[in-house]
C-alpha positions as CSV (number, residue, x, y, z in Angstrom):
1,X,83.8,-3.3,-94.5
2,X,83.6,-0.7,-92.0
3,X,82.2,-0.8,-88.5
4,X,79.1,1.1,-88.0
5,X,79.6,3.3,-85.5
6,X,77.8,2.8,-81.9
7,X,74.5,5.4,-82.0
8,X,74.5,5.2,-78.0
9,X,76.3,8.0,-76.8
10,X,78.8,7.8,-73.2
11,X,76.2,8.7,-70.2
12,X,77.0,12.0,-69.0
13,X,75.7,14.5,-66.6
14,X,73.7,16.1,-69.0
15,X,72.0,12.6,-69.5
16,X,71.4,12.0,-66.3
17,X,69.6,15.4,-65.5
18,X,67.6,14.4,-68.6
19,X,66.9,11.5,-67.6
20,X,65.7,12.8,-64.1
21,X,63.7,15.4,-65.0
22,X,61.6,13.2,-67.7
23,X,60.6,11.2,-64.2
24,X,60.3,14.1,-62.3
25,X,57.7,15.5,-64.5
26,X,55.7,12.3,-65.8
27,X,52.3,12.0,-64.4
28,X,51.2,9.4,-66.8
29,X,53.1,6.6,-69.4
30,X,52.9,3.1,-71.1
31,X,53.2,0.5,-69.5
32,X,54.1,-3.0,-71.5
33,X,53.6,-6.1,-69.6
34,X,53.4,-9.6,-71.5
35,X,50.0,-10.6,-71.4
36,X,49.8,-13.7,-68.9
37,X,47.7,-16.9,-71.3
38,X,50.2,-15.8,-74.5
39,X,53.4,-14.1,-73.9
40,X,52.0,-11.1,-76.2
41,X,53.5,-8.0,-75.2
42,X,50.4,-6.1,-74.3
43,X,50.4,-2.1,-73.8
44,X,48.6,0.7,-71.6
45,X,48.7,4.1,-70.3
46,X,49.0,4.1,-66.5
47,X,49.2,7.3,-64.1
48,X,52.9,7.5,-63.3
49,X,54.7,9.3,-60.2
50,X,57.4,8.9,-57.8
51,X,57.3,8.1,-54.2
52,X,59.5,10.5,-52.0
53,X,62.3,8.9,-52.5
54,X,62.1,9.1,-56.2
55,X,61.2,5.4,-57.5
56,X,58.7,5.2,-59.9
57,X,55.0,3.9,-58.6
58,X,51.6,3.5,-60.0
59,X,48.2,3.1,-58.2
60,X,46.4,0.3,-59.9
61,X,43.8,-1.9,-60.0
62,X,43.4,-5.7,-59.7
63,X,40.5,-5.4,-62.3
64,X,43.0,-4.1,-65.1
65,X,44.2,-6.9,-67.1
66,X,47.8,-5.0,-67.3
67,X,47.6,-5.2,-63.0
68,X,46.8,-9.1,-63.6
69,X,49.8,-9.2,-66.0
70,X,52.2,-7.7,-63.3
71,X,50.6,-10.4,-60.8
72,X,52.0,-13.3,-63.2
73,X,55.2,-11.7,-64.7
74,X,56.3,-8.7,-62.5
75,X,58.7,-7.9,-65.9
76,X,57.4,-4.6,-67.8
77,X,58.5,-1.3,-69.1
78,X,57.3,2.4,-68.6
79,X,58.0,5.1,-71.4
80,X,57.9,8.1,-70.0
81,X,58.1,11.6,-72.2
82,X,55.8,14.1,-73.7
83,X,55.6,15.0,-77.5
84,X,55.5,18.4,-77.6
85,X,55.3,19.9,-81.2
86,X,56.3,19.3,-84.0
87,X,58.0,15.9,-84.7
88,X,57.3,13.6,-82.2
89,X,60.6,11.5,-82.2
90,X,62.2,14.9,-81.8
91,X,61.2,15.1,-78.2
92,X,62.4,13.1,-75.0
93,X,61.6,9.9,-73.9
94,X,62.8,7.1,-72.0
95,X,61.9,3.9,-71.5
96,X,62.6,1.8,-68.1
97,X,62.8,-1.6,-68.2
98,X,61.6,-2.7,-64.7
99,X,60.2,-5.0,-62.1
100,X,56.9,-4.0,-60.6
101,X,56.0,-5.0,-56.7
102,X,52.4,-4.5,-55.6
103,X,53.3,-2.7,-51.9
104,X,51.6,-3.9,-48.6
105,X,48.8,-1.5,-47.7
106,X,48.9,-2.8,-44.2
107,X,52.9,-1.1,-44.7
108,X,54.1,2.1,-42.7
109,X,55.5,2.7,-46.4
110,X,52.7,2.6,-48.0
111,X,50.8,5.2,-46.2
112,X,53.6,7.5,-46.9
113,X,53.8,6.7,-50.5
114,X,49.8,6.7,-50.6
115,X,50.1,10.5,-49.2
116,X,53.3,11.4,-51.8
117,X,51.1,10.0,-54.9
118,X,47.7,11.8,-53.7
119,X,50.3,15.2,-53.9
120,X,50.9,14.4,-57.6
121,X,47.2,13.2,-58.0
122,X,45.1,14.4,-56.0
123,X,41.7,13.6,-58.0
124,X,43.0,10.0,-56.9
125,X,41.5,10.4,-53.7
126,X,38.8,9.5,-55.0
127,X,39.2,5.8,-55.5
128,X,42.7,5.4,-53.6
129,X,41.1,3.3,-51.2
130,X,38.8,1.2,-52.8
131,X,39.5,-2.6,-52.3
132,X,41.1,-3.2,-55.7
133,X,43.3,-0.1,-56.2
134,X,46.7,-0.5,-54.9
135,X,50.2,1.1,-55.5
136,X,52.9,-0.9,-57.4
137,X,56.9,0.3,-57.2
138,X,58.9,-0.2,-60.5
139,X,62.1,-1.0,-59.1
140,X,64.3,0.0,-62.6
141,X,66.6,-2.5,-64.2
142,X,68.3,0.1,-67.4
143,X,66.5,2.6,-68.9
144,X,67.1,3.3,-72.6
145,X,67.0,7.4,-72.9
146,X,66.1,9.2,-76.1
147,X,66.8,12.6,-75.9
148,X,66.4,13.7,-79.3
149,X,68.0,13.4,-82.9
150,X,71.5,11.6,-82.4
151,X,71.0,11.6,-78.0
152,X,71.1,7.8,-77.0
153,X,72.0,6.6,-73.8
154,X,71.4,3.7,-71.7
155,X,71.4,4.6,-67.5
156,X,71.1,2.8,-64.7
157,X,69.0,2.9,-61.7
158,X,71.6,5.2,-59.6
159,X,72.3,7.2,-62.7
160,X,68.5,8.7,-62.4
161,X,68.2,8.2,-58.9
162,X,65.9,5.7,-58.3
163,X,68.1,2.7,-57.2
164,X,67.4,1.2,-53.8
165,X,68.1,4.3,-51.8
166,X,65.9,7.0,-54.3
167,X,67.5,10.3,-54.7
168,X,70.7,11.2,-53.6
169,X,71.0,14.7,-51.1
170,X,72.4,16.3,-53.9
171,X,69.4,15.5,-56.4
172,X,67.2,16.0,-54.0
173,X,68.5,19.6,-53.9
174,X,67.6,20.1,-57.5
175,X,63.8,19.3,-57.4
């Protein structure tokens, strides 16, 4: 019998910029969380951005039953990616697999990451403040990256830049 051969392709450079630049230019995904009274995964589309440093955040509220999910079971993933025409499944996506912290609003880095967010969403600022709204970090585990027909890779934090110290200099350089 012979061995099916492995669809996930070695991460390379090209990957990685991939990978990067479907962050980079998400402003919204899904967000799967298991759903805290059955285990169900349960599904939802959540603005998406990235503090300065380049780690995925959301501002949420406590009223949404995928925020109360988090608050249980801090497990989740974001799918991040754009259809454009044309097939769907044709198109770029990646999925993160992920821990979510709520962050501290009482936090020097949360004011920072409060004004870095309101640059990407600035309507926002409408109900950023209000008492149950409040900005969760995905810290990434792996994320599984589709990048078309035959593309399949699996990254790591680092590889995107968005491990515990965000984007390297030399990414930075690239936004």
């Amino acid at each position: 019998m012979v061995e099916p051969k492995n669809p996930i392709r070695e991460t390379d450079d090209d990957a990685r910029a991939l990978g990067r630049q479907l962050l980079q230019q998400a402003r919204f995904a899904a967000l799967a969380t298991l759903e805290p009274d059955t285990g169900c995964p349960l599904a939802s589309r959540i603005a998406f951005g990235l503090d300065g440093a380049g780690r995925p955040v959301s501002l949420m509220s406590t009223l949404a039953y995928h925020t109360k999910a988090l608050i249980k079971d801090a497990r989740c993933s974001v799918l991040v990616g754009e259809p454009g025409k044309g097939d769907p499944l044709a198109h770029p996506r990646m999925t993160l697999q992920a821990r979510a912290s709520c962050l501290d609003k009482a936090s020097e880095d949360y004011v920072q990451i409060r004004a870095h967010y309101l640059t990407q969403h600035p309507k926002a600022g409408l109900y950023v403040d209000f008492g149950d709204f409040f900005l969760f970090r995905f810290t990434v585990d792996t994320a599984y990256l589709n990048g078309g027909f035959g593309k399949a890779f699996v990254l790591g934090a680092d590889d995107l830049g968005c491990g515990a110290d965000g984007f390297s200099e030399q990414v930075r350089e690239r936004r």
